[in-house]
N, C-alpha and C positions, 0 to 999 in steps of 0.2 A: 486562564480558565482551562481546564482539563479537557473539555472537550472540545477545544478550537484549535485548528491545526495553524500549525506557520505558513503554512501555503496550499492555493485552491489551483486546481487544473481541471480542463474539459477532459480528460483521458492520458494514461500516463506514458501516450507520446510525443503530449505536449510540452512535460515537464522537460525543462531545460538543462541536459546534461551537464553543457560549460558550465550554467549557474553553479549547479551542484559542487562541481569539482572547485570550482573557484570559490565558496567554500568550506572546502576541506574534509567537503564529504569522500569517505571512500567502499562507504556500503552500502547497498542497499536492501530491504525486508522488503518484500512484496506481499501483496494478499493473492490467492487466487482466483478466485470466485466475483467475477463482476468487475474484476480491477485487468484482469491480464487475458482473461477466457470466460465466456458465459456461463452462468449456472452449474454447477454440475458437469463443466463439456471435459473433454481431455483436451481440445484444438483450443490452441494460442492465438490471441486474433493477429494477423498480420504483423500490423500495425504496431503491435507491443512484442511480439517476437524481433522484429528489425531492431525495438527502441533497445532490448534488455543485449541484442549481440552486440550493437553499438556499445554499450554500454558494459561490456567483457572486452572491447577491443581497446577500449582507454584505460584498459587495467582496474575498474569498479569490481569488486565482489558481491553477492546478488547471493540471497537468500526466499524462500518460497516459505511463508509461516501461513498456516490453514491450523483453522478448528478443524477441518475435518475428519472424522474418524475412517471416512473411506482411504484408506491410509494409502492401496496402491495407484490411487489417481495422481494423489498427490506427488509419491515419490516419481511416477513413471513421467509428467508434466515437467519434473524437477531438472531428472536424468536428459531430457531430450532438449532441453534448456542446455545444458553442462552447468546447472547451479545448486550449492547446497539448498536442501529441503528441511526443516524441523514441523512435524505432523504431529497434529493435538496439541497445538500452540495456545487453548487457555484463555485466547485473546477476550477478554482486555486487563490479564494480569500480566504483569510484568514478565512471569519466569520463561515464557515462552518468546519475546524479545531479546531477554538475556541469554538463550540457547541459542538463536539465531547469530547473536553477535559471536555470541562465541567460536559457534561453526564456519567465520566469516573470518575470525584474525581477526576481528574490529575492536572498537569500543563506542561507549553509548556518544562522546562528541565526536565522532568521523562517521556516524552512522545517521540515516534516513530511513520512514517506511511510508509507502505507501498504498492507500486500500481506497477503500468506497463506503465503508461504513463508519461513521460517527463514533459509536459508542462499542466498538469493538477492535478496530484498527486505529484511530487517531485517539480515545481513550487510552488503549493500551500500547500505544508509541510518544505519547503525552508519561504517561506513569513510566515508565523505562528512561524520561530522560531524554528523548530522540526528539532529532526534526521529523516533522509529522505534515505528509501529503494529503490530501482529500482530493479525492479523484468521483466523478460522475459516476454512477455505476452502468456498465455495460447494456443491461438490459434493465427490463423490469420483472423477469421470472427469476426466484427467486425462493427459500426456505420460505414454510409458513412461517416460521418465529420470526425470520429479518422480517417480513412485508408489516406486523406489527408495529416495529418500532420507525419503520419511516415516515410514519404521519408524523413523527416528533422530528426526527432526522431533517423533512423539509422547512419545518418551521424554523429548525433552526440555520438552513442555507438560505433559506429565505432573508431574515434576515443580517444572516453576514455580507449577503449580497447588496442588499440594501447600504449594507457601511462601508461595504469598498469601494460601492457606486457614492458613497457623498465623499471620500476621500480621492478619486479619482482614481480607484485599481479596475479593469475593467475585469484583467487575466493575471496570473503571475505565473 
């Protein structure tokens, strides 16, 4: 299904670097917005700043894909990272995934993203081809347009939760 990702996490420092690298992943796409820093913030929360230097120190390349048109947040978030950024990433069509990899030295089987939104981040890392994370999102403020689509967004964690719990996934 296009819009189920290969792997669910509480916050993307919980996702397990080893796992990743073991593998064969060597890139990763990030979303900004709710996956890495709140709303709209320039500040990177802790938490995912430590996971993403970790994660340049094992030799991972890390990309920054935002819809957003505020393009200097994204770049200036990007730069203070040390990681490529591709702005007005499109999401959830592929060519903004495909920009990312490319800016990365990757390709779509050595590459990973992950976001907070359903049908914009794991949609459009689902259609490129990629392993596809789903992560919680940070807060709950947020674009009027995203707050929309999450009444559909939790029905649908709702129930995947539901299936990991009768197969015995609690976390992955």
């Amino acid at each position: 299904m296009c819009l189920r990702p290969a792997q669910f996490a509480r916050a993307i420092w919980e996702v397990d670097l080893d796992q990743l690298v073991a593998r064969g992943i060597r890139g990763i796409i990030l979303d900004l917005d709710n996956t890495i820093a709140y709303w709209n913030d320039r500040q990177v929360r802790p938490e995912a700043r430590a996971w993403i230097a970790e994660a340049r120190r094992r030799g991972l390349e890390l990309c920054l894909l935002s819809n957003s048109f505020r393009s200097a947040r994204v770049v200036a978030v990007a730069e203070e990272l040390g990681i490529h950024c591709v702005r007005r990433g499109c999401k959830p069509f592929a060519s903004g995934y495909r920009r990312a990899i490319a800016a990365m030295g990757a390709s779509p089987q050595t590459t990973c993203a992950i976001g907070d939104q359903i049908f914009t981040d794991i949609l459009g890392a689902n259609r490129a081809g990629l392993t596809s994370i789903l992560v919680e999102p940070l807060s709950r403020r947020e674009s009027p347009h995203t707050r929309l689509v999450r009444a559909v967004e939790r029905a649908l964690r709702k129930r995947w939760g539901a299936e990991r719990e009768e197969i015995g996934i609690t976390r992955e």
